[in-house]
Structures are given as structure tokens and as C-alpha cells.
C-alpha positions as a Markdown table, in Angstrom:
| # | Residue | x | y | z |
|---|---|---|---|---|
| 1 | Unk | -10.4 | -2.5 | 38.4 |
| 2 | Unk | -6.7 | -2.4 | 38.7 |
| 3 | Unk | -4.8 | 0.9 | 39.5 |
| 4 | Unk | -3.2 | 1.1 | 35.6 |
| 5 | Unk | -7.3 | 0.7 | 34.6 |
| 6 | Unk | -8.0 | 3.0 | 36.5 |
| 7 | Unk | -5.0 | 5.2 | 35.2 |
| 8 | Unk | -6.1 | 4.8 | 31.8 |
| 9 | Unk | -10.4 | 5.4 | 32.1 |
| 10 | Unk | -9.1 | 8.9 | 33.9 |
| 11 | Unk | -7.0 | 10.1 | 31.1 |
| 12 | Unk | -9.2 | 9.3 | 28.4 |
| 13 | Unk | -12.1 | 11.4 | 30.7 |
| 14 | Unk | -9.5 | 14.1 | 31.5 |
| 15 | Unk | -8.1 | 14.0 | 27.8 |
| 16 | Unk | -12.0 | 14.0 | 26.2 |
| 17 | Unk | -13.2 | 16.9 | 29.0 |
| 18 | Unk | -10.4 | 19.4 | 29.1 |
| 19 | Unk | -8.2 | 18.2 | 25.6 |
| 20 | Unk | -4.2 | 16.6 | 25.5 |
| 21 | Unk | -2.4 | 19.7 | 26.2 |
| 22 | Unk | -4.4 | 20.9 | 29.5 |
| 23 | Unk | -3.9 | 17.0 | 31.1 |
| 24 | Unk | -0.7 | 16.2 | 32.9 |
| 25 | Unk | 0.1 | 13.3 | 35.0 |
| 26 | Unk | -0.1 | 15.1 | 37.9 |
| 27 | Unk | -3.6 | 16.1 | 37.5 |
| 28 | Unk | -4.4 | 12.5 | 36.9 |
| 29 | Unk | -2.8 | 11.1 | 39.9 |
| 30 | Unk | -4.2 | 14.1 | 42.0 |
| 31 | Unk | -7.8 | 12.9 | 40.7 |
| 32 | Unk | -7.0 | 9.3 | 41.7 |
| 33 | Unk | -5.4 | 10.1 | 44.6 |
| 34 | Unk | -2.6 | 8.5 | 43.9 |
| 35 | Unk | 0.6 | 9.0 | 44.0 |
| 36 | Unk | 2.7 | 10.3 | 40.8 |
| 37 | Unk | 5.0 | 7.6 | 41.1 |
| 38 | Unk | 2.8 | 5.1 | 41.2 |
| 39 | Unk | 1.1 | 6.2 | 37.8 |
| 40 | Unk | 4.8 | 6.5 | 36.7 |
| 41 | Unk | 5.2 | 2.9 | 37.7 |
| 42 | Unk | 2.7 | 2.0 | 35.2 |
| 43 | Unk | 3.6 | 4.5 | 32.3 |
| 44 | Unk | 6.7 | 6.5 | 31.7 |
| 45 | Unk | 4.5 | 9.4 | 31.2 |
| 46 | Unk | 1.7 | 11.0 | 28.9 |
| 47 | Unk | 2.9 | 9.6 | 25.7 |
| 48 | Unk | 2.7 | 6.3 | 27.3 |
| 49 | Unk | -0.9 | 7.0 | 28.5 |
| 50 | Unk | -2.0 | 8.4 | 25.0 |
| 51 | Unk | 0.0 | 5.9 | 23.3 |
| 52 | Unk | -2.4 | 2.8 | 25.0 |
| 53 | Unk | -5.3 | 4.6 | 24.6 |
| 54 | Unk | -4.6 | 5.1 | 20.9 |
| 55 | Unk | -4.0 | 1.9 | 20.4 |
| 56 | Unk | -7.6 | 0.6 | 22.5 |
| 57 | Unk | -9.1 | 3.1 | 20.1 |
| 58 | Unk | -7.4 | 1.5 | 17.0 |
| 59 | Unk | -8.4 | -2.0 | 18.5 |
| 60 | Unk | -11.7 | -1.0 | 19.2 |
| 61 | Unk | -12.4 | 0.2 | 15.6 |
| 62 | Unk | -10.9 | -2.5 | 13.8 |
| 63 | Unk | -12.8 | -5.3 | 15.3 |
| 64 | Unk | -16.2 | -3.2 | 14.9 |
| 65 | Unk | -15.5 | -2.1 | 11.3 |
| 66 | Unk | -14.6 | -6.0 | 10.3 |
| 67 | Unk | -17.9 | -6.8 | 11.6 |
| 68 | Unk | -19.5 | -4.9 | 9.3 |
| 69 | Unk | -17.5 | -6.3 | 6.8 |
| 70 | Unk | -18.8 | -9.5 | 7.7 |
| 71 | Unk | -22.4 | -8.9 | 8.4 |
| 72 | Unk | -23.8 | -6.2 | 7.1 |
| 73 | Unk | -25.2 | -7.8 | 4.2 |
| 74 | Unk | -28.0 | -5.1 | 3.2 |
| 75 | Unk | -28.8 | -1.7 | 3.6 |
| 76 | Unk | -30.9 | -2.0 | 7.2 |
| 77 | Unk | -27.4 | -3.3 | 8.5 |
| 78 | Unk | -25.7 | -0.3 | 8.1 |
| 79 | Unk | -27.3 | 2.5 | 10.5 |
| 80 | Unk | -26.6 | 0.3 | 13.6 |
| 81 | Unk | -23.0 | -0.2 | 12.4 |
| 82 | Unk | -23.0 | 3.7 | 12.1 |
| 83 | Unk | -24.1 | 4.1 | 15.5 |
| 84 | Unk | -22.1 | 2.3 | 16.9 |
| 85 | Unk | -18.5 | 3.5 | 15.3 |
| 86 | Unk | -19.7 | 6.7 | 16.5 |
| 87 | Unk | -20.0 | 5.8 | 19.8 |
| 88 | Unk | -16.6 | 4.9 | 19.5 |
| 89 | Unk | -15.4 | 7.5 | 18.5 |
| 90 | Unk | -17.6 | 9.5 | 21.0 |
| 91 | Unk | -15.7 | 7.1 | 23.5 |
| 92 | Unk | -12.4 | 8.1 | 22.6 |
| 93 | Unk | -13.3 | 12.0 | 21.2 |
| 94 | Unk | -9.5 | 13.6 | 22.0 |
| 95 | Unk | -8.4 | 10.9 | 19.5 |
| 96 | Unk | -10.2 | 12.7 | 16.9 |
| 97 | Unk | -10.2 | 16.3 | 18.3 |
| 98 | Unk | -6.9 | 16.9 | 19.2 |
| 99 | Unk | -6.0 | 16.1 | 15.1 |
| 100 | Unk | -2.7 | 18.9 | 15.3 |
| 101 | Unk | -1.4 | 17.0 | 18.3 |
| 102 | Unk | -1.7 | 13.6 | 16.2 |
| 103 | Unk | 0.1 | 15.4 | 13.8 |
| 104 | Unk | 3.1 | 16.4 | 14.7 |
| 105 | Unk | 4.2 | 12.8 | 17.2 |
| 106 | Unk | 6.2 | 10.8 | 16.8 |
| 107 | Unk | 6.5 | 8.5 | 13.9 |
| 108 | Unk | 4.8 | 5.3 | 15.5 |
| 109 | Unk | 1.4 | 7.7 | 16.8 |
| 110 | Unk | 1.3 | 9.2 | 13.6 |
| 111 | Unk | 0.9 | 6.2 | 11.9 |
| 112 | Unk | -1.6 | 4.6 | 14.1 |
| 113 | Unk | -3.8 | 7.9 | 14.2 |
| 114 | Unk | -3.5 | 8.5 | 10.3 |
| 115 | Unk | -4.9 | 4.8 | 10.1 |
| 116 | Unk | -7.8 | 5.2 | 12.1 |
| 117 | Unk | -8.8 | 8.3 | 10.1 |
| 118 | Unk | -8.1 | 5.7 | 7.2 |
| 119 | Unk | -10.1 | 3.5 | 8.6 |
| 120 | Unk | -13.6 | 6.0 | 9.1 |
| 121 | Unk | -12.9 | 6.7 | 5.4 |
| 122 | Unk | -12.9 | 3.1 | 3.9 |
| 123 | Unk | -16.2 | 2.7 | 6.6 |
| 124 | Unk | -17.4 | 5.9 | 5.3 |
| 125 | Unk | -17.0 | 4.6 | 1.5 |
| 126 | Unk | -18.4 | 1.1 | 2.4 |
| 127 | Unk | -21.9 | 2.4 | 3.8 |
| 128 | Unk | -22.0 | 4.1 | 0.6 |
| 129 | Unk | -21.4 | 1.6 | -1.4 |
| 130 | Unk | -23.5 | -0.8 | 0.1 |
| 131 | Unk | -26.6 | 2.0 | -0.3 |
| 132 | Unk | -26.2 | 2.6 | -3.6 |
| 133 | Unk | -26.0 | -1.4 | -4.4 |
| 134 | Unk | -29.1 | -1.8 | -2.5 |
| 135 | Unk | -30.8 | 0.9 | -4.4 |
| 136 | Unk | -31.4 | 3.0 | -1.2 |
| 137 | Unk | -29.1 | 5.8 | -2.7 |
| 138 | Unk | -28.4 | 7.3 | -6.3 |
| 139 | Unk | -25.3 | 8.9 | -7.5 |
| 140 | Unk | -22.7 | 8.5 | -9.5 |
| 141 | Unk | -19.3 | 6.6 | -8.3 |
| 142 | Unk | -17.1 | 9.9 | -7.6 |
| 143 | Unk | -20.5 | 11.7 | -6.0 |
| 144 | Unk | -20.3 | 8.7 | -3.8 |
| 145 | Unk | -16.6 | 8.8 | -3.1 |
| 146 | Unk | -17.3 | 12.6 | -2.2 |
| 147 | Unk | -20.3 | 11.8 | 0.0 |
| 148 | Unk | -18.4 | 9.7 | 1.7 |
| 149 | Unk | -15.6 | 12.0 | 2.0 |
| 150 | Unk | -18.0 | 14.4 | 3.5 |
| 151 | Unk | -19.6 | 12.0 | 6.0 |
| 152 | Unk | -16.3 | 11.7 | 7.2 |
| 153 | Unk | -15.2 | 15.2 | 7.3 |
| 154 | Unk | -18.6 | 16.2 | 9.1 |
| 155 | Unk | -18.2 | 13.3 | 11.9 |
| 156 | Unk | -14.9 | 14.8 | 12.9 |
| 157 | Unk | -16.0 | 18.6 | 13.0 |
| 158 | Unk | -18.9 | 17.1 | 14.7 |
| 159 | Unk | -16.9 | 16.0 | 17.6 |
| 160 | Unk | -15.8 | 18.9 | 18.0 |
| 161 | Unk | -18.7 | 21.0 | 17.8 |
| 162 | Unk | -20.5 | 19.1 | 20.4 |
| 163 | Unk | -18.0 | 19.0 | 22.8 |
| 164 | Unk | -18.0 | 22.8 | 22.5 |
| 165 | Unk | -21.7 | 23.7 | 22.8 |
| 166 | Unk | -22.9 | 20.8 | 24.1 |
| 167 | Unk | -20.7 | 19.7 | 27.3 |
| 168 | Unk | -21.6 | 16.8 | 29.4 |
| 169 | Unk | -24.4 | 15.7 | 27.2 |
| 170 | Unk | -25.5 | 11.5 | 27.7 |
| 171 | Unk | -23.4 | 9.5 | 25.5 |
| 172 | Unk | -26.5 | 8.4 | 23.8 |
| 173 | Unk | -27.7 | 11.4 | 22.9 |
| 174 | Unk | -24.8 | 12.2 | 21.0 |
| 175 | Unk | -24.4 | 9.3 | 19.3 |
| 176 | Unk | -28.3 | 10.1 | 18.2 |
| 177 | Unk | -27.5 | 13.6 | 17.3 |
| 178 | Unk | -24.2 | 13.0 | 15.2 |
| 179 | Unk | -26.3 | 10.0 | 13.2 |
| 180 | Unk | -28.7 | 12.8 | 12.0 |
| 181 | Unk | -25.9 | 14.9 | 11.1 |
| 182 | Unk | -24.8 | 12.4 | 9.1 |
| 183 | Unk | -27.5 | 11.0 | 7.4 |
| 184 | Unk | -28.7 | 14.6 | 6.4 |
| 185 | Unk | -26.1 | 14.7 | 4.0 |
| 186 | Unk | -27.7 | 11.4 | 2.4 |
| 187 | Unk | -31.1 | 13.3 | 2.3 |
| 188 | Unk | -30.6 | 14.2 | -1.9 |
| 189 | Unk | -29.4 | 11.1 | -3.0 |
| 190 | Unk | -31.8 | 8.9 | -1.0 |
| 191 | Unk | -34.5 | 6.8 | -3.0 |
| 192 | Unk | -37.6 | 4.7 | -1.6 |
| 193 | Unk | -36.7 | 1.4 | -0.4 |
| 194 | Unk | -36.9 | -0.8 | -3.5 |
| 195 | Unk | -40.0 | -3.3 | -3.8 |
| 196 | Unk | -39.6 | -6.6 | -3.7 |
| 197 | Unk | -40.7 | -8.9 | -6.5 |
């Protein structure tokens, strides 16, 4: 792996463990053993290193939520696609913990970060929507809209909560864990699987 890899993977561990304001350069070059100048070398300094990972979030996202797009066609599709953009998430938690940080950057940030929160609310909508259409769910267009709202609004208080009280769990356990979560708000809306004729 190349030294501005390297750079990056430790910031997005130091930024997810400890959160963007207690991470400075110097504590990632110190835990890399390398010099600051040579992360310098690679980026003019945290913004930089927030900036790229911000972006590999926003890339990362996009390319998983236009596969669902593209192939999840019925309502089995949808909890792996759920899983997965949690993971992602999970991947890149400061992006969605440190929300104040996000917003009060600069103009370019901003925009990126207020996308991706667009983003989880259009995928939020569409697993709705694709539930209800397959019968799997019942409500009414604006309950969905608020579900969907909610699923949302419960997967980033999520991240939070479980970096809190639960600290160095595995990756896929979380992933596991936040999926319940989510589907429990489901639970009053869900209907059996329809029968085939």
C-alpha cells in the first residue's frame, strides 16, 4: 500500500475512533511513523485528508445506491442492499457523526456531505417504495415518506449510539444490529409476503 493509502486508511480509523476534532496530523504521522512532512507532502493538511475521504465516501455510495437502482427488482433485493449501505456508512462513521463539523465547512464539503445525506434519503424512500409496490408493506404515500424519513433519521443516531456504548464491536455485527434497528420501524406496516397465483 502506498504511504498517501496508508495516510488515508489511518485517518478515517483515527477520525471514526476518536471523532474530527481530537485527530491532527501529527497524531497520524506519529501512528505511521512517519514524518509530518511527508503526510504534508501528500495533503496540505486535515481538510485535505477529510476532503478525500469525503469524496471515497460519496463515490462509494453512489455506485452502491445505483446498483440498487438497477437490480433490485423485488422486495427480497432490498435487505442485502440495506446492509450493505450500512456498512458503508459504518466504514466511513465520522462522515455521518461529526454532522456540526459538516456543517459549518466550507462551501465545496458542505455540498458534498448535504448530498450524501440526500442520497440515504432518496435510498431510504426507494426501499419503501419498492415494499409497498410489492405488497410487503401498507401505508399511505406521506406515512411512507415519513417512514422513510425516520429510517433515515434512526441510521444516523444509530451511528452514533453505537460508537458510544458499543466501542470496537466487529464490523459485522454492527451492520446486523443497525439492520434490526431499522427494520423495527417496518414492524406495523409489514404484511405477509403476497401469494403467488
Amino acid at each position: 500500500m502506498s504511504t498517501k493509502l496508508k495516510i488515508l486508511e489511518m485517518a478515517r480509523l483515527s477520525f471514526n475512533e476518536l471523532g474530527l476534532s481530537q485527530v491532527s496530523c501529527l497524531m497520524i504521522a506519529t501512528e505511521l511513523e512517519i514524518s509530518p512532512g511527508n503526510l504534508y507532502y501528500h495533503f496540505g493538511g486535515k481538510e485535505e485528508l477529510i476532503s478525500a475521504l469525503l469524496n471515497e465516501c460519496e463515490l462509494a455510495l453512489a455506485k452502491l445506491i445505483a446498483r440498487f437502482e438497477a437490480e433490485a427488482k423485488d422486495a427480497e433485493a432490498v435487505l442485502p442492499f440495506v446492509h450493505s449501505v450500512l456498512r458503508v456508512c459504518l466504514h466511513y462513521q465520522f462522515v455521518f457523526r461529526d454532522q456540526e463539523y459538516f456543517r459549518h465547512q466550507s462551501s465545496s464539503d458542505k455540498r458534498k456531505w448535504l448530498s450524501l445525506i440526500k442520497k440515504l434519503k432518496g435510498f431510504s424512500q426507494d426501499c419503501i417504495e419498492r415494499l409497498s409496490r410489492s405488497g410487503h408493506l401498507k401505508l399511505s404515500q406521506e406515512k411512507g415518506d415519513l417512514l422513510a424519513e425516520n429510517m433515515m433519521l434512526l441510521g444516523l443516531s444509530w451511528l452514533n449510539y453505537d460508537s458510544i456504548l458499543a466501542p470496537g464491536q466487529a464490523l459485522e455485527s454492527q451492520v446486523e444490529l443497525g439492520v434490526k434497528h431499522l427494520m423495527s420501524n417496518l414492524s406495523p406496516w409489514l404484511q405477509p409476503p403476497p401469494v403467488a397465483q
